[in-house]
C-alpha positions as CSV (number, residue, x, y, z in Angstrom):
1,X,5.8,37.0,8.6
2,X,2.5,36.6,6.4
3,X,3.6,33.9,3.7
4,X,1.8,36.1,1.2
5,X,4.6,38.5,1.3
6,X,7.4,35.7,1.4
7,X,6.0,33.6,-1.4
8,X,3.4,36.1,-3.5
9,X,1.0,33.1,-3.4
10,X,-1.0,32.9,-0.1
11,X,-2.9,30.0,-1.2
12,X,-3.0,26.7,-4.0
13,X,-6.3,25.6,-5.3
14,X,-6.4,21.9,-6.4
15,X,-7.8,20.8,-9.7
16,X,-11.2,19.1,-9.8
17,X,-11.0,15.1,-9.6
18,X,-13.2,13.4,-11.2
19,X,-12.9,16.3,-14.0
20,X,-16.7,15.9,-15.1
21,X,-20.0,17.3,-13.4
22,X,-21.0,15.6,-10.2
23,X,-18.3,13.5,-10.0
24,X,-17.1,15.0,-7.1
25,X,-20.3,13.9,-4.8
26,X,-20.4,10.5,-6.5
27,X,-17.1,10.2,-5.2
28,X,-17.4,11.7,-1.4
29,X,-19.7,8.9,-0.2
30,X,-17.2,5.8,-1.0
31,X,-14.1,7.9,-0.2
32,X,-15.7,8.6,3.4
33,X,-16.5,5.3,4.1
34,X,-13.4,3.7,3.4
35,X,-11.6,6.8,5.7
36,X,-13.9,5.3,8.1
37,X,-13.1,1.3,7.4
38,X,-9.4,2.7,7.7
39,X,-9.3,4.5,11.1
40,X,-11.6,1.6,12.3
41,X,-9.9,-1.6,11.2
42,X,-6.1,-0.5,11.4
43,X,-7.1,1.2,15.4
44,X,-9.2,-2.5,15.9
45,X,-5.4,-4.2,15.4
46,X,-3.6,-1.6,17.3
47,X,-5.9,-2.2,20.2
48,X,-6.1,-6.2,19.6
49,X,-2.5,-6.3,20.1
50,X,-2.3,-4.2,23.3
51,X,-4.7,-6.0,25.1
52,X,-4.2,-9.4,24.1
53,X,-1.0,-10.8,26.0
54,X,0.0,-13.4,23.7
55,X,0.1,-11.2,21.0
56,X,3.0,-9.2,23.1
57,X,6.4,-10.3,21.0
58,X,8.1,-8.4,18.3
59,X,6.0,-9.1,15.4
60,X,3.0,-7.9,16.7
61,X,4.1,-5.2,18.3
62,X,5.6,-3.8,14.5
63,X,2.1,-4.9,12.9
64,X,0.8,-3.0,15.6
65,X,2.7,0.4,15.2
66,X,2.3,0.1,11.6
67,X,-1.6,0.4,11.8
68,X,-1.2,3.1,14.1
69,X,1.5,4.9,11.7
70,X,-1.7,4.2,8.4
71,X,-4.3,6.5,11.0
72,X,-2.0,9.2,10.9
73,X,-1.3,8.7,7.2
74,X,-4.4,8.6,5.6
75,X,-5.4,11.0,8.2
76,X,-2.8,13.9,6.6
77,X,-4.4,13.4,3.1
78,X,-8.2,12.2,3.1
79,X,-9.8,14.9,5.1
80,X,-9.2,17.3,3.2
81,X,-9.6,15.4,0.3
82,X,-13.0,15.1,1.5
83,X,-13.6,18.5,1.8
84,X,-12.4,19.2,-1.6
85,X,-15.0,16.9,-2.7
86,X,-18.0,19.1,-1.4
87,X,-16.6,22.7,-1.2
88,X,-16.3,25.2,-4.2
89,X,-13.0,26.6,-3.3
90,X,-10.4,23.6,-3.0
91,X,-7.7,25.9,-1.3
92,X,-5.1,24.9,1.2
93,X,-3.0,28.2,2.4
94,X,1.0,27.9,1.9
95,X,1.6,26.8,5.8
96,X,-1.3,24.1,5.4
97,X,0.2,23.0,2.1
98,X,4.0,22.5,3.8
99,X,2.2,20.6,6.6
100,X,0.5,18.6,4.4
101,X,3.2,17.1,2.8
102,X,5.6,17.1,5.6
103,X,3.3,14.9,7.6
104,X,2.2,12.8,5.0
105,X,5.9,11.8,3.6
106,X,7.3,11.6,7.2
107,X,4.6,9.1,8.0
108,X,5.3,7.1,4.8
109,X,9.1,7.3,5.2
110,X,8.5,5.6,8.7
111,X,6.2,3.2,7.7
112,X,8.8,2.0,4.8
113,X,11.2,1.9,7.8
114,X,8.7,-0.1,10.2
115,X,8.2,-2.5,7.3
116,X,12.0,-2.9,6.7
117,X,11.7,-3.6,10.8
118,X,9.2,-6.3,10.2
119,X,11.2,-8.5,7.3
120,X,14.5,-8.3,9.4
121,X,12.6,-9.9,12.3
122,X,10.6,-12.2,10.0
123,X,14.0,-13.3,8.7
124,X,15.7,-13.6,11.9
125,X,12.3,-15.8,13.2
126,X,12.8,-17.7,10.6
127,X,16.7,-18.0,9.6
128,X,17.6,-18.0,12.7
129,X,15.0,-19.2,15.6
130,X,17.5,-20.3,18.5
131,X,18.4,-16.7,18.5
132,X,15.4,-15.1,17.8
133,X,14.8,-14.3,21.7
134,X,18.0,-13.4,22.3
135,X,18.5,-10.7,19.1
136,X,14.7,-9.5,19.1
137,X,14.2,-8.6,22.8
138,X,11.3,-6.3,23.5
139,X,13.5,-3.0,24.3
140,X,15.0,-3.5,20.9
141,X,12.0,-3.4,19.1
142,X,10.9,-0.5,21.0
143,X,14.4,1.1,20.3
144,X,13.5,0.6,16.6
145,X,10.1,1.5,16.4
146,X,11.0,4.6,18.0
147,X,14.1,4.9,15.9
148,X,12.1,4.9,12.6
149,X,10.3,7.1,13.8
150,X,12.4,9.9,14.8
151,X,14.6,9.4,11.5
152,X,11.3,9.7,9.5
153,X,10.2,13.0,10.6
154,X,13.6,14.5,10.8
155,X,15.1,13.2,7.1
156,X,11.7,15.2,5.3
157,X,12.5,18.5,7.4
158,X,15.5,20.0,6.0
159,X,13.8,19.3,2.8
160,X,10.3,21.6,3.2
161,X,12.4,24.2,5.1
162,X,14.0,24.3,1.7
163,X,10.8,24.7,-0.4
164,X,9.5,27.4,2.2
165,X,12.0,29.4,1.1
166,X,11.4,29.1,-2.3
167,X,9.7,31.9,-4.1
168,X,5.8,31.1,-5.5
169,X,4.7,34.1,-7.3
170,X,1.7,32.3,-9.6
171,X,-0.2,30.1,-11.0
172,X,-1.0,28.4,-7.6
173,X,-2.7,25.4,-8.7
174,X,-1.8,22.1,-7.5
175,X,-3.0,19.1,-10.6
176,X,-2.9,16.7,-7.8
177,X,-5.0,15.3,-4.8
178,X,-3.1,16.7,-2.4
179,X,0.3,18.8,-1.6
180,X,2.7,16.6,-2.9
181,X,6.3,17.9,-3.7
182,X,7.1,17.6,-8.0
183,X,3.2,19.1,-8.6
184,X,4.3,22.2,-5.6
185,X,7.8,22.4,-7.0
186,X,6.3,22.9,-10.5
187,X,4.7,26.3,-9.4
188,X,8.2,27.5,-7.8
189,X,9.5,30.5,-9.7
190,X,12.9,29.6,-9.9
191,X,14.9,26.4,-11.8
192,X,12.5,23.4,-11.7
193,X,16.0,21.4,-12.4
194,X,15.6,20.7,-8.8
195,X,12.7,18.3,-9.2
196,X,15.0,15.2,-10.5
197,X,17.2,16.3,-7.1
198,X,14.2,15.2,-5.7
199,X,13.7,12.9,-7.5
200,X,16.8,11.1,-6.6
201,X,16.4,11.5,-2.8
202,X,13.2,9.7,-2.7
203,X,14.8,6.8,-5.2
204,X,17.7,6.0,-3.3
205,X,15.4,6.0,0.5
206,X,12.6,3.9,-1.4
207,X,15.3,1.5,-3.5
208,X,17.3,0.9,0.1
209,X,14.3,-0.1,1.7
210,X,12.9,-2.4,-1.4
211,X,16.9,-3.7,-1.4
212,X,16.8,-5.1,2.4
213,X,13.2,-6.0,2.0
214,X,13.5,-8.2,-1.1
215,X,16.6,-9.9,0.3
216,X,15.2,-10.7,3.8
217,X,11.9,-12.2,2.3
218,X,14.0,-14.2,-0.4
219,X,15.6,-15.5,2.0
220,X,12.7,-16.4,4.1
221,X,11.3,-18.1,1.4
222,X,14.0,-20.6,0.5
223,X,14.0,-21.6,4.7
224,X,10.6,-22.4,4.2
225,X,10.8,-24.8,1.2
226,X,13.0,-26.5,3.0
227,X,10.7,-26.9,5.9
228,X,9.1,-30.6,5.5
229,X,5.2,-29.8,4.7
230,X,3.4,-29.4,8.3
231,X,1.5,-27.0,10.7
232,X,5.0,-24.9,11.1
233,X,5.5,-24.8,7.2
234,X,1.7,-23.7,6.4
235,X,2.3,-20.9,9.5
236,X,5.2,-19.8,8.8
237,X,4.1,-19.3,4.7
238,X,0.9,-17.6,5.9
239,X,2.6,-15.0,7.9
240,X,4.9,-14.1,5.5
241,X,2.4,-13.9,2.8
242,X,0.7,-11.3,5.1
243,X,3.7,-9.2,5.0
244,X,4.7,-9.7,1.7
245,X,1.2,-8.6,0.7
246,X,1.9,-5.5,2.5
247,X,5.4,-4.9,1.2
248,X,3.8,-5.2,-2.3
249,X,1.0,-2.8,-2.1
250,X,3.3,-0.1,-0.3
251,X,5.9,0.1,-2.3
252,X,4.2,-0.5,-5.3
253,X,2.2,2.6,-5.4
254,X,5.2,4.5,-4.2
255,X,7.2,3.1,-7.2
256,X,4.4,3.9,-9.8
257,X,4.1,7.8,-7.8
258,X,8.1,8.6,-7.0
259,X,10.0,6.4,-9.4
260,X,9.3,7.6,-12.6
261,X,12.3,10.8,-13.1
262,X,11.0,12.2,-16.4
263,X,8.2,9.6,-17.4
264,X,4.9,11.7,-16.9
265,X,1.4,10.6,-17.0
266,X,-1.8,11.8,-18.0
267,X,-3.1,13.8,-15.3
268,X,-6.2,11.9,-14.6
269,X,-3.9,8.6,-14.9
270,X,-1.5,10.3,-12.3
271,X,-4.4,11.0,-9.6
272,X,-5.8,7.4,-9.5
273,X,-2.2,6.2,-9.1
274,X,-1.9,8.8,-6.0
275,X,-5.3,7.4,-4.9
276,X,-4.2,4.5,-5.2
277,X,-1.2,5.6,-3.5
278,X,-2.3,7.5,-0.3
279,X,-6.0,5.5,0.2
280,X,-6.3,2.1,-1.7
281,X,-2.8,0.7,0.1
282,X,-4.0,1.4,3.3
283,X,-7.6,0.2,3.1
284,X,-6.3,-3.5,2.4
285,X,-3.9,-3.2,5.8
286,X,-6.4,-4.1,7.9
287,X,-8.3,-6.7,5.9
288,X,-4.4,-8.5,5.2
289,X,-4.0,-8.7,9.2
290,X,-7.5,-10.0,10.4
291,X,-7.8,-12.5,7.4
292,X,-4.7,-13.8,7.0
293,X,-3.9,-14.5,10.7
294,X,-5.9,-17.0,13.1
295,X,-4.6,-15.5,16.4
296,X,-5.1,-11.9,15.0
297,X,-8.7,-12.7,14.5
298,X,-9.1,-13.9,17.7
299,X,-7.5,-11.0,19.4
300,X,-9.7,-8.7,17.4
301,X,-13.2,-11.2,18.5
302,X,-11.9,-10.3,22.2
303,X,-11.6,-6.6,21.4
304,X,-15.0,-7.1,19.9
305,X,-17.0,-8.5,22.1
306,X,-15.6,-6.6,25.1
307,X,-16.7,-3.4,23.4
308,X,-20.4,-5.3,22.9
309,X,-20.1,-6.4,26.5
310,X,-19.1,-2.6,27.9
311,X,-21.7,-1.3,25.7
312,X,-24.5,-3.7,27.3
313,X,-23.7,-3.0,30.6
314,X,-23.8,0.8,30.1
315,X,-27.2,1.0,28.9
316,X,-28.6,-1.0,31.9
């Protein structure tokens, strides 16, 4: 059935961003290339890891699937943010919309799984070493990887089957970046009372998450002060830092974009923080993992140079 019929809107148009003259273009040319540094970097680690042998144990394998998870994410949001940026008409059509945002919020709600995933192991590494083997075996972490997964994509769906059937019968712009579900549910004509519904949901997923997250790395950290100052203590503090880093940025932004109930912002104010939100985090994944981590670095040297190697040998 044509959603023009179902709905009465058969397209949103997003508000310009930057709101003043040529903003827009200024803004293409940076946006692109960190798209770029994103796809490039975070698959660089996925590959590092699946060639590299020694890199095959649980924690990489989560690092891993987390930068093949931020592809996909920014991949949902940025393109057509892009070609926002340079078009006149910044429509999406009511199916694209939907898509949009169930895509980009199943990929989040994974990743915030995957990154609970990586502080139990860290703690378990850490807390508990003589049993790390035994409790973190590789078909567990597939198990969970996969798990997240699955449980990310089908906790959003019940939820945009619900706003397809909502009734949109005008104004159809969206005063965001992208679809995102309080700016869409705004336009619904019917009771926008279900917004702090919404609202709710997304607190008590992203508190759970920041609850077991928060515990695990507190934990970590007192082990490690206890740890008498050596090559173990310095390695153990710079991995965790690494995913700490990580943990901040993520749930940060998603704090400062989903935990706010009736707080609102100016709307410039509350598109940086989504930029922030949906392109900033993920740019500093990949820089976090090939800085912070000597054998990561190494892995991605081999990757590297094999790629200068293969492309040598294929122009003789």
């Amino acid at each position: 059935m044509d959603p023009e019929n179902q709905t009465g809107v058969a397209e949103f148009y997003f508000s310009d961003f930057p709101p003043f003259g040529n903003g827009s273009l200024l803004l293409f040319t940076p946006l692109l290339f960190i798209y770029a540094f994103i796809i490039v970097g975070n698959f660089t680690i996925f590959s590092a890891v699946r060639l590299d042998t020694r890199l095959h144990n649980p924690m990489y394998n989560l690092i891993s699937a987390f930068s093949f998870l931020e592809v996909w994410y920014t991949t949902a949001t940025i393109p057509k943010m892009l070609s926002n940026l340079i078009s006149e008409k910044k429509a999406i059509s009511f199916t694209g919309c939907l898509l949009q945002m169930y895509f980009f919020h199943s990929l989040g709600v994974t990743e915030a799984l995957v990154l609970t995933v990586m502080a139990i192991d860290r703690y378990i590494a850490i807390c508990n070493p003589l049993r790390y083997a035994i409790i973190m075996t590789p078909r567990l972490c597939v198990q969970l990887s996969t798990g997240s997964c699955i449980f990310g994509f089908l906790m959003l769906l019940p939820e945009i089957v619900w706003i397809s059937t909502l009734p949109f019968c005008g104004p159809n712009q969206i005063h965001q970046l992208f679809c995102d579900f309080e700016p869409m549910l705004r336009l619904a004509c019917t009771d926008t009372s279900m917004i702090l519904v919404e609202d709710v949901i997304h607190a008590i997923s992203i508190l759970t998450s920041v609850t077991v997250i928060s515990l695990s790395y507190l934990r970590i950290i007192t082990v490690i002060l206890r740890i008498p100052s050596g090559a173990s203590h310095q390695k153990a503090f710079s991995t965790c830092a690494a995913h700490i880093t990580i943990f901040l940025l993520f749930f940060g932004s998603v704090a400062l974009t989903y935990l706010r109930f009736s707080v609102t912002f100016p709307p410039l104010l509350d598109k940086a923080i989504a930029l922030m939100f949906a392109v900033l985090a993920p740019l500093f994944n990949p820089i976090i993992y090939s800085l912070r981590n000597k054998d990561m670095k190494d892995a991605i040297r081999k990757v590297l140079c094999f790629r200068s190697m293969f492309n040598v040998s294929g122009s003789q």
